[in-house]
Each structure stands twice: as structure tokens, then as C-alpha cells.
C-alpha positions in Angstrom: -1.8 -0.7 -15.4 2.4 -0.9 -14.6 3.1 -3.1 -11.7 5.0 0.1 -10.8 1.9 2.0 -10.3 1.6 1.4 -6.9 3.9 1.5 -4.1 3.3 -1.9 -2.3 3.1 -3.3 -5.3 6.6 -2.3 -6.3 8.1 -3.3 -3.1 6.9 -6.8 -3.6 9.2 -7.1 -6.8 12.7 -5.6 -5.0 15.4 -6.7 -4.1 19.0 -5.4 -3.0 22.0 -7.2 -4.2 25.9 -6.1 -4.5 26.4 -4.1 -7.2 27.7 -6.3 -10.1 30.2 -5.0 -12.9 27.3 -5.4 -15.2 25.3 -2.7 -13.1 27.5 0.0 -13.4 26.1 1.7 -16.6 23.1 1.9 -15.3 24.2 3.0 -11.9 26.1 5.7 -13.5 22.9 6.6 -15.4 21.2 7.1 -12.1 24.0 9.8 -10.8 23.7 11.4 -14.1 20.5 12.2 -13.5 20.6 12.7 -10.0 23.5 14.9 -9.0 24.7 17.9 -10.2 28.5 16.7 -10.2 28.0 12.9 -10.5 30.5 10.1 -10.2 32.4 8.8 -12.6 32.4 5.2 -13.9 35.4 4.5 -12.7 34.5 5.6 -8.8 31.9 3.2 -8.9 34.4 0.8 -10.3 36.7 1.5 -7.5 33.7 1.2 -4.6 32.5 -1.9 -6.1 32.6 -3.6 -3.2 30.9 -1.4 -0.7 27.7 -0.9 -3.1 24.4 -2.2 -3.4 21.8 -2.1 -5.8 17.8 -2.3 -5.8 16.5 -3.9 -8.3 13.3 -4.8 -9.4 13.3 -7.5 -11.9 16.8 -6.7 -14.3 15.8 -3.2 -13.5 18.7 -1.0 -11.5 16.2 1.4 -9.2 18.8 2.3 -7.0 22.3 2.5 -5.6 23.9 3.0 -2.3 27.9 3.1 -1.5 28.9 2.4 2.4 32.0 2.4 3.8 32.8 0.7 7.1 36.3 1.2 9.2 36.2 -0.1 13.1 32.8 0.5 14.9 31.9 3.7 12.2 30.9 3.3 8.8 29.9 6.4 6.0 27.0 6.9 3.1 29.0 8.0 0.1 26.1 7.6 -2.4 22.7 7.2 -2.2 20.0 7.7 -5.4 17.2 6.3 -6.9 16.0 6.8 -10.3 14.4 10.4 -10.6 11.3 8.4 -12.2 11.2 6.1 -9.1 11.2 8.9 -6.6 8.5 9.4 -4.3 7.9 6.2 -3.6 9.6 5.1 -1.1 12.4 3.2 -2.4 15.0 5.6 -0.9 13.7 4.6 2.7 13.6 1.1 1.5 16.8 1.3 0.6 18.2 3.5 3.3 16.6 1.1 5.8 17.5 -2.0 4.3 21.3 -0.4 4.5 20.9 0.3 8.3 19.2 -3.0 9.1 22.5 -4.8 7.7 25.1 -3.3 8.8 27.8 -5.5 10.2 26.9 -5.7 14.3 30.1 -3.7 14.8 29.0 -0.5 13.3 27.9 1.7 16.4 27.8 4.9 14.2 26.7 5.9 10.6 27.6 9.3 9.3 26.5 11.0 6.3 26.8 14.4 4.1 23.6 16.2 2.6 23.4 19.7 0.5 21.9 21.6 2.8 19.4 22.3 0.2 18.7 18.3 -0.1 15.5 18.9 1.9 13.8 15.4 0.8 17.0 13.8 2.1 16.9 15.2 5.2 13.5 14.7 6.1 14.4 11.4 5.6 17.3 11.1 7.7 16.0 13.4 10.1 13.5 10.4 10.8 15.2 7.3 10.5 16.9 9.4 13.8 20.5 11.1 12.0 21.3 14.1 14.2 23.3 17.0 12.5 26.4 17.0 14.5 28.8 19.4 11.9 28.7 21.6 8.8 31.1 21.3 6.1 31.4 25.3 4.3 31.3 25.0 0.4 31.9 21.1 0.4 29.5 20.8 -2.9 30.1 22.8 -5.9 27.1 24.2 -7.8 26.8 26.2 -11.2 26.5 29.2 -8.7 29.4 29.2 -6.9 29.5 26.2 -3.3 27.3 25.0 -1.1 27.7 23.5 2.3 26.8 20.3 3.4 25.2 19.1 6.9 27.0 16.4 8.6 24.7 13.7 10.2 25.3 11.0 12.3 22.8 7.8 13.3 24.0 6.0 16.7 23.0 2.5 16.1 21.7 0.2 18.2 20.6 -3.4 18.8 16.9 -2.7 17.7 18.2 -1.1 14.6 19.4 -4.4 12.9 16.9 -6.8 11.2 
């Protein structure tokens, strides 16, 4: 039986790291296979420095891209690997991305398809509030679809 066959057991083995020029095939990879209009290999190049991966082992699970300015800071990209889905690892990850935070950041903010309904279950309870709508902000093979805007006010007892 895979280590990977059970949930605990896979969340023993990760880890999150920066995201290393080395990762970046595999990070692109991931947002092949996870969004309908993915990023390219050079915007991950450029956001090299505001990435992380999750890893277990050598293995890229995962990817998130933040951006921080004053006391606010923005989700660009967040995925795991389709086969890693359902796990867990996008709370992990999503958590691990709160809890770390410089102590600054008083705000996160975030975009979802408002047909992303995994994704908003799960920001819905890590506490993000929909506070705007952005009309026809993704493009689809059918034409644009909005996105919700959602904020998380962070506090003290959010940080690790």
C-alpha cells in the first residue's frame, strides 16, 4: 500500500518550501492540469519569490503565489495536483499560507470562479467573506465568467 493512501499518512511526509527554479516544470505541470487558462512558465518565473511549494519527498504536490504590499496581501495561485485532491493538502496548504504571513498582514484577499465551489467551501471556512464580484474576470471556452472577491481579516490567533 502507497504511503499516499491515506491522508495522515501523507501529511506526515510534507513540507512547504519557496519555490526553487528547479520546481517550476513541475509547478507549471500542476496549472496545466488545473486551470482552464494556466500560467505560463515565465509568470511563475517572474513570482518566484512570493511562491511556495508542498512537497512530499522530491515530489511538487502543490503551489501557492502571495503577494504582500503594506498591511494587505493577495492569493494569485493556489493548486494541487488533480491526483492529490481531496485530501486535504489544499487546506494544508492554504492554512500553512495564513499561519505565516508576515505579522503585518491585517487582510488577505482572493478571486474564485464562481463556479470553483470546492474552493469556496474552503475559504468560506477558514472565515473569507465575499466582499465584491468581478463580471467576466475568467475566460472560459463558453464565453466569461465572473469571479467572487473574498477577503480574510486576520488576526493574532490566526498566526502559528
Amino acid at each position: 500500500m502507497s504511503d499516499f493512501c491515506h491522508t495522515s499518512d501523507l501529511i506526515d511526509n510534507l513540507s512547504i518550501r519557496g519555490l526553487q527554479v528547479d520546481d517550476l516544470d513541475a509547478v507549471v505541470s500542476i496549472e496545466t492540469l488545473t486551470s482552464v487558462h494556466p500560467w505560463s512558465l515565465a509568470q511563475f518565473h517572474q513570482s518566484i519569490d512570493q511562491s511556495a511549494v508542498l512537497v512530499s519527498e522530491l515530489q511538487v504536490l502543490g503551489y501557492t503565489v502571495i503577494s504582500t504590499a503594506a498591511d494587505e496581501a493577495e492569493i494569485h495561485n493556489i493548486a494541487v495536483a488533480p491526483e492529490f485532491q481531496g485530501r486535504g493538502l489544499g487546506s494544508f496548504l492554504l492554512d500553512h499560507s495564513i499561519g505565516t504571513l508576515p505579522a503585518e498582514i491585517l487582510k488577505l484577499y482572493l478571486e474564485v470562479r464562481v463556479s470553483n465551489f470546492t474552493a469556496i467551501r474552503l475559504y468560506t471556512s477558514r472565515r473569507f467573506q465575499k466582499v465584491g464580484e468581478r463580471r467576466d474576470y475568467y475566460r472560459t471556452e463558453y464565453g466569461c465568467e465572473d469571479a467572487l472577491v473574498m477577503r480574510l481579516d486576520i488576526g493574532p490567533k490566526d498566526r502559528f
